[in-house]
C-alpha atoms as one frame of an Amber mdcrd trajectory, in Angstrom:
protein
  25.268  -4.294 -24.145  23.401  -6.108 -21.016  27.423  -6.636 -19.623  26.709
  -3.417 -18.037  23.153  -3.922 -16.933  22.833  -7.343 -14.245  19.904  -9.508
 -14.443  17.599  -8.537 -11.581  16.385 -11.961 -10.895  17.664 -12.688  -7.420
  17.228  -8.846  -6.624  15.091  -8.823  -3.467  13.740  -5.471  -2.453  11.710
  -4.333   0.369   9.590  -1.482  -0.277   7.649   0.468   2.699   6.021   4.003
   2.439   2.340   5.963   1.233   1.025   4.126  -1.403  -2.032   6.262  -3.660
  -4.523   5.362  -6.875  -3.380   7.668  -9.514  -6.609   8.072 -11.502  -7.297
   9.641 -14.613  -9.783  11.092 -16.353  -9.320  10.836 -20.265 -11.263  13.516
 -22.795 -11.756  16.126 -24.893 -12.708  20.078 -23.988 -15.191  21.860 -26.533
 -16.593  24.241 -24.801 -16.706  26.317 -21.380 -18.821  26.129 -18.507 -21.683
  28.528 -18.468 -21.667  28.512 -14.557 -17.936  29.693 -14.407 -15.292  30.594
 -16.913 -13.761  26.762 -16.705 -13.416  24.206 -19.236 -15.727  20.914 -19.177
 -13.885  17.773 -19.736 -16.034  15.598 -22.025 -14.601  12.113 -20.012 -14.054
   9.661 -22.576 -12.125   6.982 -20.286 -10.897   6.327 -17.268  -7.461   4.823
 -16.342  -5.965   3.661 -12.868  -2.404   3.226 -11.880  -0.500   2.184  -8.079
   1.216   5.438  -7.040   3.773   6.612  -4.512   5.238   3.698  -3.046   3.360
   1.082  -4.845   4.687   3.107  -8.723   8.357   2.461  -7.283   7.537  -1.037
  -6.351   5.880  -1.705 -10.365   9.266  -0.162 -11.452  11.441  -2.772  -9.318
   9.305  -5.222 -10.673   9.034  -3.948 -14.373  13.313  -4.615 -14.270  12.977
  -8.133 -13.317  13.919  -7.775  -9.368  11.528  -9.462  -6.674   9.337  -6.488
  -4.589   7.644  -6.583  -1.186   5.666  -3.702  -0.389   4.017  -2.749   2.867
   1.551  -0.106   3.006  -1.482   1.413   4.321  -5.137   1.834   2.708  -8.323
   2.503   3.309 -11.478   0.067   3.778 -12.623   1.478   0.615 -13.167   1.476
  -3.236  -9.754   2.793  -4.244  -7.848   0.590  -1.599  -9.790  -2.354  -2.933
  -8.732  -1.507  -6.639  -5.126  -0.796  -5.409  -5.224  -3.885  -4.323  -6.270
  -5.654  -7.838  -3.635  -3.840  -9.459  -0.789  -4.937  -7.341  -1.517  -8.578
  -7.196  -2.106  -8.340 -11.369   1.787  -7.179 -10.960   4.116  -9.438 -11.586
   6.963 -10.094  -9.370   5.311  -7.554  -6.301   3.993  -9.140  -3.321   2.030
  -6.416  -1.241   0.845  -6.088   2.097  -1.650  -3.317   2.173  -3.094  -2.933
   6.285  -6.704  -1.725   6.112  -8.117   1.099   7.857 -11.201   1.778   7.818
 -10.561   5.074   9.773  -8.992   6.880   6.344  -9.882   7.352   2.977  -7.329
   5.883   0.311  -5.398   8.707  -1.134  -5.975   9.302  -4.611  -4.576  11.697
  -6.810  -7.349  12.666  -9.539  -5.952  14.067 -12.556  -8.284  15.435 -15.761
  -6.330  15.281 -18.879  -7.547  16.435 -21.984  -5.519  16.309 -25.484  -2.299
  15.150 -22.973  -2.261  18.225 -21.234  -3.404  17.764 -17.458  -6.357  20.184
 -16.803  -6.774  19.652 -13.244  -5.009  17.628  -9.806  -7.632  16.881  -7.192
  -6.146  15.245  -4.334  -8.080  13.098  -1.312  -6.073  12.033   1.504  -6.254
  11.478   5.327  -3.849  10.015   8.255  -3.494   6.559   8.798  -3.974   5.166
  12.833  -1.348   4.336  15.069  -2.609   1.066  15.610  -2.480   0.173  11.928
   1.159   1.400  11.319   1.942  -0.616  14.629   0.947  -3.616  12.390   3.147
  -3.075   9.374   5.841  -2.681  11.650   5.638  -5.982  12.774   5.080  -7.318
   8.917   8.483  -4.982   8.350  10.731  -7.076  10.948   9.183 -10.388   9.260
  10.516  -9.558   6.155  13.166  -7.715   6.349  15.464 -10.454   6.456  14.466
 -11.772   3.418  15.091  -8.286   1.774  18.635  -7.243  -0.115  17.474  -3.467
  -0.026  15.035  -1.647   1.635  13.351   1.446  -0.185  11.787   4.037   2.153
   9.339   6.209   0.073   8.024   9.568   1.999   5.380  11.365   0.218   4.479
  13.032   3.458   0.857  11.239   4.129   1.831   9.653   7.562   2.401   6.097
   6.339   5.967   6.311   7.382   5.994   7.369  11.357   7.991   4.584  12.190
  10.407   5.502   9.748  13.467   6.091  12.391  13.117   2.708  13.676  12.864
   0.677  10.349  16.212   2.742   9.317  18.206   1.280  12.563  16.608  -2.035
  12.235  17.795  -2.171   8.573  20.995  -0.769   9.131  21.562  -3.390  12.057
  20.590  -6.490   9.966  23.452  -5.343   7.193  20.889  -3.510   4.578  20.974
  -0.875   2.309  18.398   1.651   3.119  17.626   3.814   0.283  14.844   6.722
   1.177  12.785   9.165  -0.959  12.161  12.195   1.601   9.687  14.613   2.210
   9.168  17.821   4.278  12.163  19.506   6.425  12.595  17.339   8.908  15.292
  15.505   7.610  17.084  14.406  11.039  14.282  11.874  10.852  16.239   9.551
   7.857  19.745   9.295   9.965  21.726   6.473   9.385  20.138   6.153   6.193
  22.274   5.222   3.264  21.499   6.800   0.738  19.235  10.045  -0.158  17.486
  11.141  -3.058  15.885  14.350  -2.793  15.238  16.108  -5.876  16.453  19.491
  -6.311  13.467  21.826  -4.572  13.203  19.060  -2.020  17.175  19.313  -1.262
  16.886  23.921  -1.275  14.195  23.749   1.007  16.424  21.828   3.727  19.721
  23.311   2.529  18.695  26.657   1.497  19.864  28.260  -2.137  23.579  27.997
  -4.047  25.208  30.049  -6.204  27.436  27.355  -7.935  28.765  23.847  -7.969
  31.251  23.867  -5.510  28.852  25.415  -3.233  25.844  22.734  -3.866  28.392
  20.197  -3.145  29.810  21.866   0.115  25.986  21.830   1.386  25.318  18.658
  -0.078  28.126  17.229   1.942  27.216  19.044   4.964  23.894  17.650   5.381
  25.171  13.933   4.045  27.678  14.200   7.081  25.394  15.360   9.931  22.649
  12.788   9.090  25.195  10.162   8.758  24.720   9.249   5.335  26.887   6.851
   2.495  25.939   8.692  -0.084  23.387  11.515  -1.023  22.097  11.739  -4.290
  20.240  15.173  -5.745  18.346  14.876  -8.772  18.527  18.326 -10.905  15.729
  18.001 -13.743  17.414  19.045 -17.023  21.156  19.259 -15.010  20.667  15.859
 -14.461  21.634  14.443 -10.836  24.788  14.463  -8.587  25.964  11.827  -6.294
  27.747  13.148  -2.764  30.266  10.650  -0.868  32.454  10.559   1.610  36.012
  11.764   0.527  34.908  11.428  -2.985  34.721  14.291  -5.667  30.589  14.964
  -6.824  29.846  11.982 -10.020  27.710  15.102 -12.145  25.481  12.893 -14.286
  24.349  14.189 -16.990  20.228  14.338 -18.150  19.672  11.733 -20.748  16.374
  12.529 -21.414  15.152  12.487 -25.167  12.106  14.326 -25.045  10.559  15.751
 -21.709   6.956  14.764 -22.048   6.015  14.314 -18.008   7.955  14.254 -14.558
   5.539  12.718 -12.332   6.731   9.471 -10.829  10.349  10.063 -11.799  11.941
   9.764  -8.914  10.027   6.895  -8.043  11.750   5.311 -11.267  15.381   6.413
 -10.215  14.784   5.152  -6.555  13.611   1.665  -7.837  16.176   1.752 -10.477
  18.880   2.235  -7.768  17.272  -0.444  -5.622  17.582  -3.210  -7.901  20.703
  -2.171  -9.134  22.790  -2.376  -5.673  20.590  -5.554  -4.519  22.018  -7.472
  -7.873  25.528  -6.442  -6.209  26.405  -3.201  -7.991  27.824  -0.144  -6.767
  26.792   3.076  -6.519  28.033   5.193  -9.222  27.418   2.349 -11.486  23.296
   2.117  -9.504  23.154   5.822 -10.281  24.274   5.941 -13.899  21.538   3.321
 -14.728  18.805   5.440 -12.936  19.925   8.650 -14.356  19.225   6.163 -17.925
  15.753   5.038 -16.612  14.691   8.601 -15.899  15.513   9.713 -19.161  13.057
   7.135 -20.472  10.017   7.496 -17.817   9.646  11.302 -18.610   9.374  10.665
 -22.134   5.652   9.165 -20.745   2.195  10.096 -20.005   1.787  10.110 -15.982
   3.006   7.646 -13.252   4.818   4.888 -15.322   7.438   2.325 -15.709  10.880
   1.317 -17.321  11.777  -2.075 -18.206  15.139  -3.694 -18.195  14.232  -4.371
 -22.148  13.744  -0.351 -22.554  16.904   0.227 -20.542  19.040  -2.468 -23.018
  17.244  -0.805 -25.968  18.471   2.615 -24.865  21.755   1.548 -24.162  21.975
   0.410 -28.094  20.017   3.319 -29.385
């Protein structure tokens, strides 16, 4: 049962990268507009939930392991309630910078009847002067850290990103990063990857089969200097690349595929605790290919806990 799964408590993780408020809007649809042929969404509630960065650092912390996260907000309403959440969290201590140059970014989605209607997004750049600052907070606790989680969603929170890799690398950790964009020479020395499957043909370009997704899977995991480099596939599950080692295919475990969003937040969180509580990787990967399964059976950004893993593992 739990043999397989380690207790997270002494499983320290730093986590750095674009944190967002993933808002919803709750209600029901009766009729259309009269001034365009759109539904109106009757709001009934409203829920809020830490996303990007700060929904992989409420999955570390939903397992049991310890969570630092340094980010970047606004001087503003939804950096303010970001705030509130994370410090309700239990077992995440966050460093949020304030910049009163950008707007928080928020991801507004309208659901009605669990279907998502609408995604409005609001986002800006954060200043150089800022990120300078949670570079210095990321040398003061890096030590501290077993792992370090890098998590790119591409809003500019991560500039520094080449120098917290070699400053990681030099002080012995395990730097596990979430890309964005093309640009991948940007995460060298990195240890492990985890692009998910568009993400990975955008940089690599198309494959016909297996043997040729794992040819370009180990091409790019050898030029950017890489342990490992790990591609997650949707319903074909995910694939682990290593040096001198054949592809470990997992298989998808989902049950029921309800929603995606914020999965590969769980899987890099679920990997992070995982190798900080001393595992290796094929055994790291196995368990987030489990967690997955789990988080996409639910409704928006949300977590897995180590009881729901245990559970699972029994089932």
């Amino acid at each position: 049962m739990s043999k397989q799964l380690p207790s997270f408590d002494n499983a320290r993780v730093l986590v750095v990268g674009d944190v967002m408020l993933d808002r919803y809007w709750f209600g029901d649809v009766e009729r259309i507009s009269p001034e365009a042929p759109v539904p109106v969404l009757k709001v009934a509630r409203v829920e809020d939930r830490p996303g990007g960065a700060a929904n992989v650092a409420r999955n570390i912390a939903a397992l049991g392991a310890q969570c630092t996260l340094l980010s970047v907000v606004g001087a503003d309403e939804p950096g303010a309630r970001l705030e509130e959440l994370l410090s309700a969290q239990h077992n995440v201590s966050a460093l949020l910078h304030r910049d009163s140059t950008i707007a928080t970014t928020i991801k507004l989605r309208a659901i009605a009847r669990q279907q998502q209607l609408l995604r409005i997004d609001f986002e800006t750049q954060p200043s150089h002067e800022v990120l300078h600052a949670k570079l210095a907070d990321y040398r003061a606790k890096l030590p501290q850290a077993d792992v370090v989680v890098l998590s790119d969603y591409g809003k500019g929170g991560l500039a520094h990103i080449a120098e917290m890799i070699a400053l990681a690398r030099a002080a012995g950790k395990q730097v596990l990063v979430d890309p964005k964009g093309e640009d991948y020479a940007r995460y060298q020395g990195a240890t492990l990857l985890t692009p998910n499957r568009s993400e990975f043909r955008q940089v690599a370009g198309s494959w016909k089969n297996e043997e040729e997704l794992a040819a370009k899977a180990q091409k790019l995991r050898a030029e950017l200097r890489l342990e490992a480099l790990l591609v997650t596939r949707s319903e074909d599950g995910m694939s682990l690349y290593r040096a001198g080692q054949p592809a470990l295919n997992e298989p998808v475990l989902a049950r029921e595929v309800f929603d995606v969003s914020g999965a590969g937040d769980t899987v890099i969180a679920t990997l992070a605790a995982m190798l900080a509580s001393g595992a290796d990787m094929p055994a790291a990967v196995r368990m987030a290919n489990r967690a997955a399964g789990i988080v996409v059976g639910k409704l928006g950004t949300a977590v897995v806990s180590r009881e729901e893993i245990i559970q699972d593992m029994n089932g």
